[in-house]
C-alpha positions in Angstrom: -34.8 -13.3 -4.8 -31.0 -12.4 -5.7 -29.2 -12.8 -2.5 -25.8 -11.5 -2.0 -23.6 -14.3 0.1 -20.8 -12.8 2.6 -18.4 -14.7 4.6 -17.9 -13.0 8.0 -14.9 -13.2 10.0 -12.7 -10.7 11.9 -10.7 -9.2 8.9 -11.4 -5.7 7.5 -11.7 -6.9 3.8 -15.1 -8.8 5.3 -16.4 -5.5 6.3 -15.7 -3.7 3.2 -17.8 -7.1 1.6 -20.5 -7.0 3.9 -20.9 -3.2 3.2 -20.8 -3.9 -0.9 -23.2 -6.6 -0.4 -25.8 -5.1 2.1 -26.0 -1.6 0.3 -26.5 -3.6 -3.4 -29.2 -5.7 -1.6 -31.0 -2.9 -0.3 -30.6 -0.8 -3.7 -31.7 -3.8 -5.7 -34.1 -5.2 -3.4 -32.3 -8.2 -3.5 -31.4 -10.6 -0.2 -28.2 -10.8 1.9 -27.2 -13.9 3.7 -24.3 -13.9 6.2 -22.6 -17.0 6.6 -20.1 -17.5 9.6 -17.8 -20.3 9.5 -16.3 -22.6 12.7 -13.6 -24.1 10.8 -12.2 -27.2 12.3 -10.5 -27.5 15.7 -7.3 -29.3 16.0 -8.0 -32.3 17.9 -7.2 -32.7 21.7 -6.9 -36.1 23.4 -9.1 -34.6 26.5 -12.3 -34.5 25.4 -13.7 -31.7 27.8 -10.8 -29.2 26.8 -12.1 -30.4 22.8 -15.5 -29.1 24.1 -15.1 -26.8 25.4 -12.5 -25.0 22.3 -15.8 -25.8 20.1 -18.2 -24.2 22.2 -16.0 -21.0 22.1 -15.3 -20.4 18.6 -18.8 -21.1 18.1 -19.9 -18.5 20.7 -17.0 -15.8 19.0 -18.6 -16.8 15.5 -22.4 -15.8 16.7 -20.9 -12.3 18.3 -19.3 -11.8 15.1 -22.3 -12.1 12.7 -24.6 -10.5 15.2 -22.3 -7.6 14.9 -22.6 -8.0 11.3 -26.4 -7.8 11.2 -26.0 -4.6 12.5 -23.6 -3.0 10.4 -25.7 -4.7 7.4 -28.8 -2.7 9.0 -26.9 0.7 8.9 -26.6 0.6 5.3 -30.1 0.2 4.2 -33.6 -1.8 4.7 -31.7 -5.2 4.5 -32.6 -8.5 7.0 -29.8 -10.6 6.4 -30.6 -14.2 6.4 -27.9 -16.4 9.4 -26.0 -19.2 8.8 -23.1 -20.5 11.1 -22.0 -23.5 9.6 -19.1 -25.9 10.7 -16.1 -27.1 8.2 -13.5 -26.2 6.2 -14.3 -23.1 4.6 -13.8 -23.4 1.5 -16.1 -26.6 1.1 -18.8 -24.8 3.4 -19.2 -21.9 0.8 -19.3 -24.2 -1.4 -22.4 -26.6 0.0 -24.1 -23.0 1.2 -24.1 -22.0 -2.3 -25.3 -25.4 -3.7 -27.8 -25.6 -1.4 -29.4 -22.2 -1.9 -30.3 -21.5 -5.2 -31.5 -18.2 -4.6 -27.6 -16.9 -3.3 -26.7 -14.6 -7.1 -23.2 -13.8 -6.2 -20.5 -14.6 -3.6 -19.0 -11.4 -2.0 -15.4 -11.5 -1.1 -12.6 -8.8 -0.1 -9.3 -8.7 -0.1 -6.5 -7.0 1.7 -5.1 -3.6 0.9 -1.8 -5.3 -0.3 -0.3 -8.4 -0.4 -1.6 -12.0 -1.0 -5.4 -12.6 -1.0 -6.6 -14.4 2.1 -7.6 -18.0 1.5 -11.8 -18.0 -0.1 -10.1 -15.3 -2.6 -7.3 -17.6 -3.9 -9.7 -20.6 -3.7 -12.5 -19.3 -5.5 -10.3 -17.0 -8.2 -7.6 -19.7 -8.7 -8.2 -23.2 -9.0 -12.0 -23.2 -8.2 -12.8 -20.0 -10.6 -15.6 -21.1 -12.6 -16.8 -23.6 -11.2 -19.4 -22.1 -8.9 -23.2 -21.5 -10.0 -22.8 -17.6 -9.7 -20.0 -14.8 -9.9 -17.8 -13.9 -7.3 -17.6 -10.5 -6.8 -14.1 -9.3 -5.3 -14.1 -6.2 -3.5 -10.7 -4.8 -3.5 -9.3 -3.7 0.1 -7.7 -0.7 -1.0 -10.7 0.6 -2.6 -12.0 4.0 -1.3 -15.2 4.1 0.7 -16.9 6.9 -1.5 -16.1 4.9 -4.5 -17.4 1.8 -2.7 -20.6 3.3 -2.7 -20.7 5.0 -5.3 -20.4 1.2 -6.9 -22.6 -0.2 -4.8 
């Protein structure tokens, strides 16, 4: 099945990716797999406090996807597939995609204006062309009518 992959996080450039994706999913009756990234932690000498940093931004990573499943829901008959995975993002997307031959295309936004936020610059600058499947950049000044008209 094509599957759309988003990367979730708390920026509005992932919502307007996780709209593209979920509507093209459910219009192509394709897949969409959310992916939800705990990058790494600086490291603390006290181990409890070190704990205890992980177990939150794991916990703020799970509210944010599960609020994604729901906005993906809104926008058609789409189940999204879950992953919260632990890394560097960059190198996550990167093993998610590898591992998963089914994901067809990575979704990405960017910001209204100014420099692209880190996956974007990664995977359309030094990386670009070396993934299995397009990246599809969603641009964050891009009106929602004409976002869905396209998707």
């Amino acid at each position: 099945m094509r599957t759309y992959l988003v990367v979730v996080d708390e920026s509005p450039e992932s919502s307007l990716a996780l709209r593209f994706a979920a509507r093209r999913a459910a219009r192509t009756s394709g897949g969409l797999m959310l992916l939800g990234i705990i990058e790494p932690q600086d490291f603390i000498a006290f181990g409890g406090a070190q704990a205890t940093m992980e177990a939150e931004a794991r916990e703020h990573i799970e509210a944010l996807v599960s609020a994604s499943v729901a906005e993906a829901s809104k926008e058609g008959d789409v189940n999204p597939q879950i992953l919260i995975k632990s890394g560097k993002p960059a190198e996550v997307v990167r093993s998610v995609i590898a591992s998963n031959e089914e994901v067809a295309a990575l979704v990405l936004g960017t910001a209204p204006s100014g420099a692209p936020g880190p996956l974007v610059a990664h995977f359309t600058g030094l990386d670009a062309g070396n993934l299995p499947c397009p990246v599809m950049v969603i641009p964050g000044g891009i009106d929602i009518e004409r976002l869905d008209a396209l998707s």
